[in-house]
Backbone as numpy.savetxt, mean C-alpha at the origin, in Angstrom:
# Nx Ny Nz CAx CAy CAz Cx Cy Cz
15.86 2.80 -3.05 15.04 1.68 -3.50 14.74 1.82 -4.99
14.94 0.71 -5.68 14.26 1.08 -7.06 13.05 -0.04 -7.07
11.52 0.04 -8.07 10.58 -0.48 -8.08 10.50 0.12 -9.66
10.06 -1.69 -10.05 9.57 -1.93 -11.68 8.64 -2.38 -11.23
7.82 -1.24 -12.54 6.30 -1.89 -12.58 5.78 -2.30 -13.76
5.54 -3.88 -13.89 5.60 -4.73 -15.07 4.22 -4.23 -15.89
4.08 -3.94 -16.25 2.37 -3.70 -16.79 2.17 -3.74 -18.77
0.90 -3.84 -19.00 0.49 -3.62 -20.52 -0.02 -2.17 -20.91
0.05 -1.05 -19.79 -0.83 -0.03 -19.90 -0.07 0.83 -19.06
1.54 1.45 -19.31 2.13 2.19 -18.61 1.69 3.52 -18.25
0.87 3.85 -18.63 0.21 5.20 -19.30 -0.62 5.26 -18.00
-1.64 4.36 -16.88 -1.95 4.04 -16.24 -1.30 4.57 -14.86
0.13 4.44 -15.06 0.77 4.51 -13.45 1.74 5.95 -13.78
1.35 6.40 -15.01 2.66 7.36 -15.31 1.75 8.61 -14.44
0.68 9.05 -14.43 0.04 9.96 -13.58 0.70 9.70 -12.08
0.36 9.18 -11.47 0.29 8.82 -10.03 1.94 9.43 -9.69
2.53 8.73 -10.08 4.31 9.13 -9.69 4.48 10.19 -9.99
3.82 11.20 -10.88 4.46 12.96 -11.68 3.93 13.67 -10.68
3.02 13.36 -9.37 2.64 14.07 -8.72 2.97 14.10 -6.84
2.76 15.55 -6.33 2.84 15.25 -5.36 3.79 14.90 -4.32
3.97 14.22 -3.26 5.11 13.60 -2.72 5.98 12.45 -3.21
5.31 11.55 -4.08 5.86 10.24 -4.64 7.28 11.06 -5.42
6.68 12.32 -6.22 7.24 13.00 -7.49 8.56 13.73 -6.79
8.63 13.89 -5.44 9.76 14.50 -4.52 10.40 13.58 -3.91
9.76 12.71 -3.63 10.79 11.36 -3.31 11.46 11.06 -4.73
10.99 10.79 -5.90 12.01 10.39 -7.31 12.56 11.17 -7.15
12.57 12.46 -7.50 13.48 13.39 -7.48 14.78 13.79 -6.32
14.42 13.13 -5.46 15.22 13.58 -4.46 16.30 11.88 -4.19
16.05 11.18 -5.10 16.66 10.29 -5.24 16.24 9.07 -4.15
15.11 9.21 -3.62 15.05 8.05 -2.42 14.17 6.66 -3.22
13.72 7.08 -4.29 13.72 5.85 -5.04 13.62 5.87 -6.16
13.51 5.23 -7.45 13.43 5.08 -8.44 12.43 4.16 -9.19
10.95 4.68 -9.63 10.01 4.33 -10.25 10.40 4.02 -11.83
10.27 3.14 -12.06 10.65 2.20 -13.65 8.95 1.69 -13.92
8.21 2.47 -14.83 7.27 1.56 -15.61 7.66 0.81 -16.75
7.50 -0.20 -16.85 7.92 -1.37 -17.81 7.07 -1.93 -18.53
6.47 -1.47 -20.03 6.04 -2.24 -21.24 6.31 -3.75 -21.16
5.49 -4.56 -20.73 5.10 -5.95 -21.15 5.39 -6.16 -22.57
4.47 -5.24 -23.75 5.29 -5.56 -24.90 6.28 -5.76 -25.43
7.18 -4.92 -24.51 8.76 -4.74 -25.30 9.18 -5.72 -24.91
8.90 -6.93 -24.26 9.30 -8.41 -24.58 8.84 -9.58 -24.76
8.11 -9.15 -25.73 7.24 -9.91 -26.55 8.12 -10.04 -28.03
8.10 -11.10 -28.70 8.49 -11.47 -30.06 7.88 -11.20 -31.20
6.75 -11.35 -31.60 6.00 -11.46 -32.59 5.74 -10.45 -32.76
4.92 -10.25 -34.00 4.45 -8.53 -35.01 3.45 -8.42 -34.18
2.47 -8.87 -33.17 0.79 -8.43 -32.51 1.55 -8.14 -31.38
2.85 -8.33 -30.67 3.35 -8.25 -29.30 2.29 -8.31 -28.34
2.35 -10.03 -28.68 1.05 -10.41 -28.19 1.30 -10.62 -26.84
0.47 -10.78 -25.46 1.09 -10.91 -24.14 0.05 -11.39 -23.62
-1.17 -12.31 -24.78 -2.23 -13.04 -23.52 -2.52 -14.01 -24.85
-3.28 -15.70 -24.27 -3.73 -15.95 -25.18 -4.93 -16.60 -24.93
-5.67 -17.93 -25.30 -6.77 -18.35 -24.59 -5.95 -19.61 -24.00
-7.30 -19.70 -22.46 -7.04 -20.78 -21.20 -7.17 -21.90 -21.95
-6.21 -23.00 -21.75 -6.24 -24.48 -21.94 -7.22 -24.73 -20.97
-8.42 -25.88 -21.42 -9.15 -26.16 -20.73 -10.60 -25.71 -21.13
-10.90 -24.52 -21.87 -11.35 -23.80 -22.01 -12.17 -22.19 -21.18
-13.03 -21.60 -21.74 -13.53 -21.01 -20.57 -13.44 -19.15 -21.04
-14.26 -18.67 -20.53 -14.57 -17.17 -20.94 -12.63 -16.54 -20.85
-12.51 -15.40 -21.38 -11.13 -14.46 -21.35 -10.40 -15.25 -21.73
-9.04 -14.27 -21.30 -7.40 -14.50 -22.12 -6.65 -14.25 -20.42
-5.58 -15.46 -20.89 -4.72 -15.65 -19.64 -3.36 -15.23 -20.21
-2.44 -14.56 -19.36 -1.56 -13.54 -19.48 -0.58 -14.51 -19.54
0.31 -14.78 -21.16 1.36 -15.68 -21.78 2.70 -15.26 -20.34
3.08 -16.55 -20.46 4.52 -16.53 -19.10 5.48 -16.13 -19.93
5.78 -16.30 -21.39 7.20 -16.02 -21.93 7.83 -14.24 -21.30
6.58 -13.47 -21.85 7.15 -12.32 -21.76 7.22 -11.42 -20.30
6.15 -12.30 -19.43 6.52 -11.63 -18.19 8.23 -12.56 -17.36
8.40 -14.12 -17.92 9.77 -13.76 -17.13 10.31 -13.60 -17.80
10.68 -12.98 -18.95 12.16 -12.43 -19.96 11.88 -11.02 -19.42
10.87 -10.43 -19.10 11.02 -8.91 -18.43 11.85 -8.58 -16.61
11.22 -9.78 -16.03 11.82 -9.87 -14.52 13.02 -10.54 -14.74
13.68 -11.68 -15.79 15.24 -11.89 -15.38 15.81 -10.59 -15.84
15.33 -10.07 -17.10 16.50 -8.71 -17.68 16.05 -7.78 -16.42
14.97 -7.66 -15.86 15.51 -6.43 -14.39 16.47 -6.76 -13.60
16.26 -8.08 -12.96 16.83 -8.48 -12.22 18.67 -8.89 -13.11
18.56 -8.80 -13.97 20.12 -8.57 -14.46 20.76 -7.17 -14.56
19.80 -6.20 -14.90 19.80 -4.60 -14.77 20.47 -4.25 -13.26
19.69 -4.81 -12.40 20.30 -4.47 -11.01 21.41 -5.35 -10.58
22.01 -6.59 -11.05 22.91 -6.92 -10.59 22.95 -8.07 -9.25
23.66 -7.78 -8.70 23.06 -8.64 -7.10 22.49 -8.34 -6.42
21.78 -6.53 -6.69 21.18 -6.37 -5.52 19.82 -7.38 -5.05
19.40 -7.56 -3.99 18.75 -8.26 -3.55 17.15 -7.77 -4.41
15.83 -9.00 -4.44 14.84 -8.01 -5.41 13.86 -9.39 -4.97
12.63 -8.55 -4.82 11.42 -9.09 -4.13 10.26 -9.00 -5.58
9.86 -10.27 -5.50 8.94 -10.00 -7.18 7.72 -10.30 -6.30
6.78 -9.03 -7.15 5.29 -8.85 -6.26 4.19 -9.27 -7.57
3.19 -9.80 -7.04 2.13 -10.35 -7.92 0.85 -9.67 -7.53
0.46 -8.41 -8.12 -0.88 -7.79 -7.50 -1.86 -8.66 -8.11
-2.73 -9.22 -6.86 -3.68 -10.62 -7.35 -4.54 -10.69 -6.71
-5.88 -11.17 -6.83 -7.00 -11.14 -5.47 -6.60 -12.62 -4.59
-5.91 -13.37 -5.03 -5.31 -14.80 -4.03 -4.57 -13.83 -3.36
-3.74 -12.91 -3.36 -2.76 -12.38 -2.58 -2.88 -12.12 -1.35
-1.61 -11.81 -0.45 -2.37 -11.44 1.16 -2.84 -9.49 1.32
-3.64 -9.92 2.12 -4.36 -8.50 2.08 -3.48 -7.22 2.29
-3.45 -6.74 1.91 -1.95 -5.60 2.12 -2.48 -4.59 3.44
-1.49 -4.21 3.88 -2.26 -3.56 5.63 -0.23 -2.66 5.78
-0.48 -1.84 6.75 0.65 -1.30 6.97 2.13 -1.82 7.61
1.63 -3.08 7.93 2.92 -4.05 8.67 3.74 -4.47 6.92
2.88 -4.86 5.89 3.18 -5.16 5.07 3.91 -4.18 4.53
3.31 -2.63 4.43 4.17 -1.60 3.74 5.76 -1.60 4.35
5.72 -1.67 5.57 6.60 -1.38 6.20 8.16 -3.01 5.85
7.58 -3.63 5.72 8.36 -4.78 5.42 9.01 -4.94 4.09
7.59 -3.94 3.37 8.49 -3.87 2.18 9.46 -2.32 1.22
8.99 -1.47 2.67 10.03 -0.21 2.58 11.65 -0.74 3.16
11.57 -1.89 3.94 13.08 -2.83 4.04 13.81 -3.26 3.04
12.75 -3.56 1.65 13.59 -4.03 0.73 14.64 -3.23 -0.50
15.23 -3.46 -1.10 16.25 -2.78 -1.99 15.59 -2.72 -3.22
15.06 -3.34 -3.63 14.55 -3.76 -5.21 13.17 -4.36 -5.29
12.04 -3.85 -5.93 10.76 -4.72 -5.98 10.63 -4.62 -7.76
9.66 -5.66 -7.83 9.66 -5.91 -9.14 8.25 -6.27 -8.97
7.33 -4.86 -9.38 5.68 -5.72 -9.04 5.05 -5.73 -10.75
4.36 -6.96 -10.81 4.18 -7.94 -11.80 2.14 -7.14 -12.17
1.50 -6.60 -13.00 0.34 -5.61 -12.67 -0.42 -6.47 -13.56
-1.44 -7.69 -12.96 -1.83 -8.60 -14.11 -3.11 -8.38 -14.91
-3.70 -9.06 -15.55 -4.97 -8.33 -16.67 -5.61 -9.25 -16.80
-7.07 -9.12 -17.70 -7.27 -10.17 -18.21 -8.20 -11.37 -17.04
-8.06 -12.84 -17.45 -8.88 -13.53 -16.67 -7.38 -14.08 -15.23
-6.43 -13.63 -15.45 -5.38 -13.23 -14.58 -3.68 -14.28 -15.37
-2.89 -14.61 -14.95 -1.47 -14.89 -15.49 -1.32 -16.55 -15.28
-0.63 -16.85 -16.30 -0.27 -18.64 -16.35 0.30 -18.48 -14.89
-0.08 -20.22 -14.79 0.58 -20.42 -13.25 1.54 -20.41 -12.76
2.35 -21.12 -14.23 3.22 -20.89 -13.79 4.75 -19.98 -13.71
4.03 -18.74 -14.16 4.88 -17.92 -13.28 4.75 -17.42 -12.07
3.55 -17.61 -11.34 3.40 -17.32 -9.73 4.51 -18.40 -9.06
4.38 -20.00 -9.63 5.31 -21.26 -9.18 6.35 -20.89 -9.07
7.11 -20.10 -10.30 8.64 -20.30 -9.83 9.50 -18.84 -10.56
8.39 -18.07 -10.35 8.70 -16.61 -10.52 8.62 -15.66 -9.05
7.47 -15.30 -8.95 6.55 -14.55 -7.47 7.40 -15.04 -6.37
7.81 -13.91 -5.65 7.73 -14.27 -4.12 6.76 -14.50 -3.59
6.15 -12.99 -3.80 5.26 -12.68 -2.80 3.59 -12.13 -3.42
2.18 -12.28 -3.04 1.24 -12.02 -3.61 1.03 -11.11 -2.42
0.27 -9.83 -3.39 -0.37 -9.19 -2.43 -1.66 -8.38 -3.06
-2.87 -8.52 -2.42 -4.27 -7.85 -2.40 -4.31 -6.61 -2.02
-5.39 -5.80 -2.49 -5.47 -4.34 -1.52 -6.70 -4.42 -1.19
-7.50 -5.70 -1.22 -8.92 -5.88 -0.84 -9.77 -7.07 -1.65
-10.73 -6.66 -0.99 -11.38 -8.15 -1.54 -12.52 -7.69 -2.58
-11.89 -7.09 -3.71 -12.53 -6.78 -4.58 -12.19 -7.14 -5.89
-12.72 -6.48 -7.10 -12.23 -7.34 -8.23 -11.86 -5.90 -9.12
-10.71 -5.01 -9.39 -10.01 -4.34 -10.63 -10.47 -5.19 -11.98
-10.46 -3.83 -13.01 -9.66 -4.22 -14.31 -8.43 -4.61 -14.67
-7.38 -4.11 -13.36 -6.02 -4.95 -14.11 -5.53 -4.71 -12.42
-4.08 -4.73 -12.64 -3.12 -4.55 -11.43 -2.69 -3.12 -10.89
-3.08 -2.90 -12.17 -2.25 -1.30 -11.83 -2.44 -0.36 -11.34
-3.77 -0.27 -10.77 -3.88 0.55 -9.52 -3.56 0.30 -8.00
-3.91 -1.32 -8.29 -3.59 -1.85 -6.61 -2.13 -1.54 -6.52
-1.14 -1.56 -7.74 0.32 -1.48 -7.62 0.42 0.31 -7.21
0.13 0.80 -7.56 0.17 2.41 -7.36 -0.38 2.47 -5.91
-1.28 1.89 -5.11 -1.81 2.26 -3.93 -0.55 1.27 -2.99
0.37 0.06 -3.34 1.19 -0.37 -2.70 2.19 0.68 -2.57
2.64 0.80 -3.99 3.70 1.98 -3.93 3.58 2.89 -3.48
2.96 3.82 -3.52 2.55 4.80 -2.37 2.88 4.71 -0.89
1.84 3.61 -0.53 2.20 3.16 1.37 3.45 3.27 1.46
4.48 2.24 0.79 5.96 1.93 0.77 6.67 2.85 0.34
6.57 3.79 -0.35 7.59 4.94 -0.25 7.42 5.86 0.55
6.17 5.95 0.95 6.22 7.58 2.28 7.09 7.11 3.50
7.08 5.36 3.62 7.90 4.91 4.62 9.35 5.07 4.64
9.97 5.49 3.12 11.38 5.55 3.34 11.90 6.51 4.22
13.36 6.38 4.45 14.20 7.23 5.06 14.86 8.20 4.71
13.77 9.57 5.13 13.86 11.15 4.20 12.43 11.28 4.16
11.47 10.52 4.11 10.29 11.38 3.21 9.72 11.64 4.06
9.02 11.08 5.21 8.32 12.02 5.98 9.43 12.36 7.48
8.70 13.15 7.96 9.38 13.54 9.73 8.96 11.82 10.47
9.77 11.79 11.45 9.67 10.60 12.01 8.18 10.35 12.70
7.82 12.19 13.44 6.73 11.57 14.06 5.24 11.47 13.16
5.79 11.92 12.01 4.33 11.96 11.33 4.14 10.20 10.69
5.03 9.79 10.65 5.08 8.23 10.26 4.56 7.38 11.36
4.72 8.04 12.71 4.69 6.91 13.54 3.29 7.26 14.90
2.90 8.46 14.60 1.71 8.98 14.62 0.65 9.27 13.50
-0.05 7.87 13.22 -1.03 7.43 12.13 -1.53 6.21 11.95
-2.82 5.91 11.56 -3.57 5.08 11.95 -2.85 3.68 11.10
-2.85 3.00 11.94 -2.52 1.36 11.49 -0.79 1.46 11.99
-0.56 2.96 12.49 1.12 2.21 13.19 0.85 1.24 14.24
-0.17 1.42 14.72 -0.48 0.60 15.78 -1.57 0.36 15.91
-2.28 -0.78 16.14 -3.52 -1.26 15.59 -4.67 -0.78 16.38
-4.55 1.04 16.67 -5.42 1.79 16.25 -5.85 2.98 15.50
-6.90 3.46 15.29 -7.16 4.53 14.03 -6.14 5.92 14.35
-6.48 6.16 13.61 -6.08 7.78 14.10 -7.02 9.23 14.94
-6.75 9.86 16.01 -7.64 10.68 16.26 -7.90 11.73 15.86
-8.85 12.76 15.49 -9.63 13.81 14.66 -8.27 14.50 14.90
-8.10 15.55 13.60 -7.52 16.97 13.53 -8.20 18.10 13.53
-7.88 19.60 13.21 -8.37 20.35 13.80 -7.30 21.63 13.18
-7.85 22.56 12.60 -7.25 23.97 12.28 -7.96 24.98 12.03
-7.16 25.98 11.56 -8.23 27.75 11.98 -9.07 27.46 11.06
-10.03 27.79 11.05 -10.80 29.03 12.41 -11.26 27.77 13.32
-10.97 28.86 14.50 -11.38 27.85 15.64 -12.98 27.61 15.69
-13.57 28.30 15.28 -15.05 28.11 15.09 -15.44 28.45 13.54
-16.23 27.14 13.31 -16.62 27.06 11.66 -18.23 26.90 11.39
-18.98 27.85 11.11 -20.77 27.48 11.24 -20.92 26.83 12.13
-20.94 27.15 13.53 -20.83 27.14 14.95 -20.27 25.76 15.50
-19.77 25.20 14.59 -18.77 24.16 15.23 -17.43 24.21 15.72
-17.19 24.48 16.69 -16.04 24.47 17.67 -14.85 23.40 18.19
-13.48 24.24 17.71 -12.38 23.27 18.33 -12.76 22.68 19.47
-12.54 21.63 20.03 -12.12 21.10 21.31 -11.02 21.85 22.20
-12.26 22.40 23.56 -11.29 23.06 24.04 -9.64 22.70 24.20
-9.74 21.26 24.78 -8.18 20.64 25.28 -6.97 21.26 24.46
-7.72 21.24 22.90 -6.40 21.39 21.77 -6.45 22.75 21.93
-6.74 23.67 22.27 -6.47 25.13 22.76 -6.12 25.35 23.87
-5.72 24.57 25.19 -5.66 25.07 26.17 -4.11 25.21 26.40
-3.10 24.93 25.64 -1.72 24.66 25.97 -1.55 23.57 26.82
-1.88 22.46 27.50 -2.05 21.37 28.31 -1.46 20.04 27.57
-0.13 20.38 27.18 0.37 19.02 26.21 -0.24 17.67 26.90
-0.12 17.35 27.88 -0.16 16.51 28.80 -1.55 15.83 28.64
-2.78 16.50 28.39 -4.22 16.49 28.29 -4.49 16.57 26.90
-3.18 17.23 26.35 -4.19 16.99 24.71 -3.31 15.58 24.23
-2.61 15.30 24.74 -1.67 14.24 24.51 -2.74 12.96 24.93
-3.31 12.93 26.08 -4.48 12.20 26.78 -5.79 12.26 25.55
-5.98 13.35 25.70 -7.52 13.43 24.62 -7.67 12.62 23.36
-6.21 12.92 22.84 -6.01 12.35 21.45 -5.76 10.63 21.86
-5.81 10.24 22.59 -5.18 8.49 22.95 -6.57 8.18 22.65
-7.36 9.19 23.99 -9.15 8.76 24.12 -9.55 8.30 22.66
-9.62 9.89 22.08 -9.89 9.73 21.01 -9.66 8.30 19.95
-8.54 8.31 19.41 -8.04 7.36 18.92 -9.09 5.67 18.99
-8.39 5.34 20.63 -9.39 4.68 21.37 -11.04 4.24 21.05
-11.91 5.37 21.53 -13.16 5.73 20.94 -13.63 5.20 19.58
-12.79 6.05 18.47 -12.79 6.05 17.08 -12.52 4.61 16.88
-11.31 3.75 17.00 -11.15 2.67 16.79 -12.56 1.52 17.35
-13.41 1.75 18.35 -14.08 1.02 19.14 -15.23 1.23 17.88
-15.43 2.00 17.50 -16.97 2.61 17.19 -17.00 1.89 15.43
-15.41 2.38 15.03 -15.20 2.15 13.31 -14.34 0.50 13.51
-13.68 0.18 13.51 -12.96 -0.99 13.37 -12.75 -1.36 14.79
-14.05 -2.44 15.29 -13.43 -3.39 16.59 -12.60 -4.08 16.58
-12.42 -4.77 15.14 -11.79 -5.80 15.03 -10.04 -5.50 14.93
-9.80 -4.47 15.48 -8.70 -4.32 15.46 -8.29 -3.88 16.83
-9.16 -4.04 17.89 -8.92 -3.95 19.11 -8.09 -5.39 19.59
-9.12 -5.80 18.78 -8.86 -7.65 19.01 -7.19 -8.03 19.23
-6.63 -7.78 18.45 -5.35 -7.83 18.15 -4.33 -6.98 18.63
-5.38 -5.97 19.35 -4.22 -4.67 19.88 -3.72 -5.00 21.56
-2.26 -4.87 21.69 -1.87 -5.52 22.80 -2.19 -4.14 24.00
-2.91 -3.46 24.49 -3.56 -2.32 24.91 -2.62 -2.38 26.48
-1.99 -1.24 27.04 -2.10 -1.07 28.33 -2.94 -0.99 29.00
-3.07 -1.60 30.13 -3.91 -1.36 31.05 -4.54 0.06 31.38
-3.96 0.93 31.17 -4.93 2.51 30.90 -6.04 2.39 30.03
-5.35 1.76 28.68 -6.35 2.46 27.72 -7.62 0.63 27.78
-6.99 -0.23 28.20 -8.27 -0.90 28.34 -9.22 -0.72 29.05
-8.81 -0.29 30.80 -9.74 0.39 31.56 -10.96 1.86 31.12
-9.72 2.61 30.04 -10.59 3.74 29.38 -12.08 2.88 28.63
-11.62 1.86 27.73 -12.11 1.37 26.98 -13.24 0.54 27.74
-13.53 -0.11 28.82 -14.11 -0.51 29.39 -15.44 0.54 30.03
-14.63 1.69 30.65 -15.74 2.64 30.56 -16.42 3.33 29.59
-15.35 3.40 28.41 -16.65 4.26 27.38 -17.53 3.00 26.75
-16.89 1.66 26.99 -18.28 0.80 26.36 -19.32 0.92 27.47
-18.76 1.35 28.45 -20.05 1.01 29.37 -21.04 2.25 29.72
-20.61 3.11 28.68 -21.26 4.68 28.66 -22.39 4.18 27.28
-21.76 3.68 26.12 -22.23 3.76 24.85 -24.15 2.61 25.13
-23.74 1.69 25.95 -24.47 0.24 26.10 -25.62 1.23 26.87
């Protein structure tokens, strides 16, 4: 996969990628992180890249020339490969793990990191595929929400993690994840759960569903809502609400 990240403040996202797992996925070739200077296609001596809103009104709205002369020359860089242009924006859709996963499918992203009182329209019109949020909050620019996308979407590629650690974790399935647990088995008198010591795959395999279950009920209901549950774990779920009430 390769991913350009359009920004005014490369300096911003150059931390995040030098570290860690992101920094072993580049290296190991499973994708290719490109931060991309907004200035360097800009014309003028100020390489200017915002100016004031027609209409009037507080801030500076982010000039269209130089963000699409930056996305056609990527998208000429790569050729035919196929390429998904991302708009980190608070209109965007809320980003969640179905989304990461849809967009660890793609070959090429091109995410757009905006500033300012946010970008002419019309390059969302007939630039942007796709908008995406990481919440309903308000950043100084794009470029962190783009670093917390990128992240989700590369641990998903193929190589970086073990299969079951991808597919055992909260939001593979629209519930949380259940507690972990390592030495010492007793810590200022708080104690493992026996189950996860007893050798009983079968029961700790059970405990951890409960768990899960539980945790999801107590922290995020609203994701029960939506969860298509077997008949086990709704019946579970039925009794521990009727323990909690």
């Amino acid at each position: 996969m390769i991913i350009d990240l359009v920004t005014i403040f490369p300096g911003i996202l150059d931390g995040p990628f030098r570290e860690s797992m992101i920094k072993r996925a580049v290296d190991q070739n499973l994708v290719e992180i490109n931060l991309v200077d907004l200035r360097s296609y800009t014309e003028d001596r100020h390489r200017q890249v915002d100016d004031t809103p027609y209409g009037g009104g507080c801030g500076m709205v982010m000039k269209p020339e130089p963000i699409f002369k930056a996305v056609e020359d990527l998208k000429n860089k790569t050729g035919e490969l196929p390429t998904r242009v991302i708009l980190l924006a608070p209109q965007g859709r809320s980003h969640n793990q179905q989304i990461a996963r849809e967009l660890a499918d793609e070959k090429h992203l091109i995410m757009i990191c905006g500033r300012y009182e946010g970008i002419d329209e019309r390059v969302r019109a007939a630039l942007v595929d796709d908008e995406i949020s990481i919440g309903d909050f308000v950043l100084t620019g794009g470029e962190l929400a783009a670093a917390v996308v990128v992240d989700s979407v590369v641990r998903l590629l193929p190589g970086f993690l073990a299969e079951e650690a991808s597919t055992e974790e909260s939001f593979t399935e629209p519930l949380l994840e259940y507690p972990h647990y390592t030495r010492p088995r007793v810590f200022r008198g708080m104690e493992v759960p026996p189950v996860l010591v007893s050798g009983n795959h079968g029961e700790i395999a059970r405990w951890r569903r409960e768990q899960s279950l539980e945790i999801t009920y107590r922290r995020r209901p609203d994701l029960l809502e939506k969860a298509n549950l077997p008949k086990e774990d709704r019946n579970y779920l039925e009794k521990f609400k009727k323990q909690q009430s």
